[in-house]
C-alpha positions in Angstrom: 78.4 78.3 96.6 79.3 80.2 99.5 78.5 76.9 101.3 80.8 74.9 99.9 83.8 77.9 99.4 83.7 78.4 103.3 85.0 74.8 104.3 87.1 74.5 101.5 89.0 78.5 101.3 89.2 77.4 105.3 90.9 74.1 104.5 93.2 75.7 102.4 94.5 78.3 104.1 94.7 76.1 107.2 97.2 74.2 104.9 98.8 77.3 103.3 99.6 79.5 106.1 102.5 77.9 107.3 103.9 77.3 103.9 103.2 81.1 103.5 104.8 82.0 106.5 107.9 79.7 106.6 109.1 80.9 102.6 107.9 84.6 103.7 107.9 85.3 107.2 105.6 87.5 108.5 106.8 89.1 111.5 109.6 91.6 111.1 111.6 94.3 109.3 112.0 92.2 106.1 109.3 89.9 106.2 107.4 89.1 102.8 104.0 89.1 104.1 103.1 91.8 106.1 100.0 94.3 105.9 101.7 97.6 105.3 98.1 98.9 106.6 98.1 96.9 109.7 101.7 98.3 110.3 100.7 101.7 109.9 97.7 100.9 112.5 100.2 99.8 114.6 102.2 102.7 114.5 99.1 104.9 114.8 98.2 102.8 118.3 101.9 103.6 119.4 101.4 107.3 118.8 98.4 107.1 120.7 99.6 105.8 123.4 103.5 107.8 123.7 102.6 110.4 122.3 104.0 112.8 119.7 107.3 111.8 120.8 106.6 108.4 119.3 106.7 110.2 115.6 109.7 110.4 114.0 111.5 114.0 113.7 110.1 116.0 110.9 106.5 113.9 111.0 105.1 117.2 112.6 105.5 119.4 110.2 105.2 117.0 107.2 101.1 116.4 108.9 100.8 120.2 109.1 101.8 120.5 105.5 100.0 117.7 104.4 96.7 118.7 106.3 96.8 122.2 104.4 97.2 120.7 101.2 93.6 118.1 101.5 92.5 122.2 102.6 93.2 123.6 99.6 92.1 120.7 97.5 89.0 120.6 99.1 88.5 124.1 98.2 89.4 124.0 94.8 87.1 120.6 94.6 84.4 122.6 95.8 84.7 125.5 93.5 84.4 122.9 90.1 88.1 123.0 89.3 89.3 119.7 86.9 92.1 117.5 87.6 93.1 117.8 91.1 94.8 115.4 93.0 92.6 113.2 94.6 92.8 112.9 98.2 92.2 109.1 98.9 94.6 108.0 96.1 97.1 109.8 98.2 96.6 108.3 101.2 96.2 104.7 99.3 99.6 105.7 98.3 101.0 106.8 101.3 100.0 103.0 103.0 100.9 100.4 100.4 104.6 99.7 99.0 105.3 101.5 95.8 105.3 98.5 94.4 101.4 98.2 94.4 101.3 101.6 93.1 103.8 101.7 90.3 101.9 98.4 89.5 98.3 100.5 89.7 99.5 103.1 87.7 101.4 101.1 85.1 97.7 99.8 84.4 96.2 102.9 84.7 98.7 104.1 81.9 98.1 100.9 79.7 94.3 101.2 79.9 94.2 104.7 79.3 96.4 103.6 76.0 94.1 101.0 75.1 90.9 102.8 76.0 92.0 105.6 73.0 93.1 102.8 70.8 90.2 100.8 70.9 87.5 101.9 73.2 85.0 99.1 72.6 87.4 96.2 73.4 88.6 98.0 76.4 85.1 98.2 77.4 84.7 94.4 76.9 88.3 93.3 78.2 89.8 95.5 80.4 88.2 94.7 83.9 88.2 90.8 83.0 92.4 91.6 82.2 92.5 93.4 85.4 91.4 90.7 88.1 92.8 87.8 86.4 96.6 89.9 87.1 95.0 90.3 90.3 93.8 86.9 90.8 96.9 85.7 88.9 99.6 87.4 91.5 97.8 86.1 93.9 97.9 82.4 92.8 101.8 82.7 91.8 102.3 83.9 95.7 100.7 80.3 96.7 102.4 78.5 94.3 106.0 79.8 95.2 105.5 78.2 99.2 104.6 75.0 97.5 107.6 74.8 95.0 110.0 75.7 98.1 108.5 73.1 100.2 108.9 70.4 97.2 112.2 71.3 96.5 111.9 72.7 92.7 112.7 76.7 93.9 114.9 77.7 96.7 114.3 81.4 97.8 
């Protein structure tokens, strides 16, 4: 499968990236499309290279308080207390738009509902439910170029 997928997903996107980028943009403040990790590299690489002065004011000590906080999470982690925080799901949450995470924890919430409703159909549904939104968001943010570039939607 991977055989055939390779030509055809590079066919596609060869197709679809400049539908993507002329309804989106990609480049800039307000553009549609861009990596909110890769942007936060980028910042990182600027840091690096001006220095502290590069951060904005208060960054300082917002990373001293933050770095003391993972501290005392760690400790408490270590020590077999329940329901902390946990550390990657706040830097996940510090990277991507709160619209990924309100999104994330709007599902959370629903299968956690569902899950105490009826456990066995969560078991047997849920993850299926999951990647077809995934999968689904995806496909409706492919479909929108084409419906711009055929006249049916204007943006």
């Amino acid at each position: 499968m991977q055989l055939i997928a390779t030509p055809v997903g590079a066919a596609a996107v060869s197709w679809m990236y400049p539908l993507l980028r002329q309804t989106y943009g990609i480049v800039g403040e307000h553009a549609g499309l861009t990596s909110p990790i890769s942007r936060k590299w980028a910042a990182f690489a600027e840091v690096l290279s001006r220095g502290f002065s590069a951060l904005p004011r208060g960054a300082v000590p917002a990373l001293v308080l933050a770095s003391l906080v993972g501290i005392v999470i760690t400790i408490y982690e270590m020590r077999g207390v329940k329901w902390l925080p946990s550390p990657t799901a706040i830097g996940i949450g510090m990277l991507v738009p709160a619209s990924v995470i309100i999104a994330m924890f709007v599902g959370g919430i629903a299968d956690w509902i569902w899950r105490r409703v009826d456990r066995r159909s969560n078991q047997t549904y849920m993850t299926p439910l999951a990647s077809g939104l995934i999968a689904g968001e995806a496909i409706v943010a492919v479909i929108v170029p084409l419906l711009v570039v055929f006249g049916l939607v204007r943006l």
